[in-house]
One Martini backbone bead per residue (centre of mass of N, CA, C, O) as a GRO file, in nm:
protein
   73
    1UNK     BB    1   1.827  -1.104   0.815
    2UNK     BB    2   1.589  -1.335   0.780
    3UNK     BB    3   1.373  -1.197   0.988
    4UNK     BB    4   1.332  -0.913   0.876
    5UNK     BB    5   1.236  -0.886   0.587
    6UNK     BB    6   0.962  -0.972   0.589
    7UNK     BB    7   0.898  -0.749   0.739
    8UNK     BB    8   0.970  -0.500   0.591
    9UNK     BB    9   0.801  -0.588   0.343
   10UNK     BB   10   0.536  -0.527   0.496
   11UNK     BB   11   0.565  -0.246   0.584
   12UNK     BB   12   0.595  -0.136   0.280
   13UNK     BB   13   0.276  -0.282   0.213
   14UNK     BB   14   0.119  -0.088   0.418
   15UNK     BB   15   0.209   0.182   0.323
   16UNK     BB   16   0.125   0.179   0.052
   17UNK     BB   17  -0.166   0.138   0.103
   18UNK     BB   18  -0.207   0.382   0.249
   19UNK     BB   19  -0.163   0.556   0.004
   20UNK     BB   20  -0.395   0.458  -0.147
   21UNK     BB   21  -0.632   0.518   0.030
   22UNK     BB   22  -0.526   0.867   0.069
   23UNK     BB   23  -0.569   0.914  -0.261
   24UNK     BB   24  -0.862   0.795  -0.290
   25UNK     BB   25  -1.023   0.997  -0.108
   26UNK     BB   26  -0.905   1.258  -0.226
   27UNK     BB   27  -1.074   1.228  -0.479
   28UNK     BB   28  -1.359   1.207  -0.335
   29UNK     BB   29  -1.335   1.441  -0.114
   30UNK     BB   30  -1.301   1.343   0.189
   31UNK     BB   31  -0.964   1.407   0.215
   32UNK     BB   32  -0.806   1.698   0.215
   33UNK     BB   33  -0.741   2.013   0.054
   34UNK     BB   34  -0.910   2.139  -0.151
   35UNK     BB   35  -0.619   2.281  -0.331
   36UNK     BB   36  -0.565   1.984  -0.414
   37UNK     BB   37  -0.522   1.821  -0.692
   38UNK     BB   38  -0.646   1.563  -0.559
   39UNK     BB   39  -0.946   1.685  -0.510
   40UNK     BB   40  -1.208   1.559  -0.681
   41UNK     BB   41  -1.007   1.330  -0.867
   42UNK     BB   42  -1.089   1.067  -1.073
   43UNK     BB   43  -0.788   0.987  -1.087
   44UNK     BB   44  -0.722   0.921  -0.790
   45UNK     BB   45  -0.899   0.676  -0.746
   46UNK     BB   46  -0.712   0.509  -0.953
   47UNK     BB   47  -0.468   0.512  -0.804
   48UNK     BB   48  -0.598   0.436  -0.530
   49UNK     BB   49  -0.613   0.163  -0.632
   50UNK     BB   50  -0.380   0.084  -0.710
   51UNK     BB   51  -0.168   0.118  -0.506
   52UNK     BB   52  -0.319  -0.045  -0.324
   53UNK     BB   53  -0.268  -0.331  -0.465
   54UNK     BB   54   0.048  -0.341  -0.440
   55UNK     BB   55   0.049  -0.326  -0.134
   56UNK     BB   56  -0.082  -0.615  -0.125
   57UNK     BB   57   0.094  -0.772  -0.303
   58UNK     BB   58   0.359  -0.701  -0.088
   59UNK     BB   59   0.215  -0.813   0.163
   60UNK     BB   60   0.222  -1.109   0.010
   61UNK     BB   61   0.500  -1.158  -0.019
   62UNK     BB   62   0.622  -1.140   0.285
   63UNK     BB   63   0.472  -1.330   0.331
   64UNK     BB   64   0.568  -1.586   0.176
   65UNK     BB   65   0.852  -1.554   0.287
   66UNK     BB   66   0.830  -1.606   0.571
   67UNK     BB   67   0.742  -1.889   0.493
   68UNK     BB   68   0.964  -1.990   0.353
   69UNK     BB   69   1.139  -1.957   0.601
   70UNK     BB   70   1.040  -2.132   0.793
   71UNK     BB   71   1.033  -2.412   0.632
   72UNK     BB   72   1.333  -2.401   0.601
   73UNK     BB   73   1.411  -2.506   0.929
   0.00000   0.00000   0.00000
């Protein structure tokens, strides 16, 4: 249980970093259907810049996770 979970963690601070990554591009009008809500939209920018953030903090947390588990052993 203690070898998956940082892993689990790691991937799901990927996912949402994609998440933040395709948020700011359709704010910025780079990618994503012109009639959706979010495209050339200035708040989906900073949107997804914040959730990019979240993204990279939980992939750090993962990360740490994982030494944490490590040095324990």
């Amino acid at each position: 249980m203690t070898k998956k979970l940082p892993i689990s963690i790691i991937v799901i601070g990927v996912i949402v970093l994609s998440f933040g990554i395709i948020f700011h591009l359709q704010g910025q009008g780079v990618i994503g259907p012109q009639e959706s809500f979010m495209y050339e939209n200035p708040n989906w920018i900073t949107y997804g810049q914040q959730i990019a953030v979240i993204g990279i903090l939980i992939i750090g947390v993962g990360i740490g996770v994982k030494i944490y588990f490590t040095k324990k052993r």
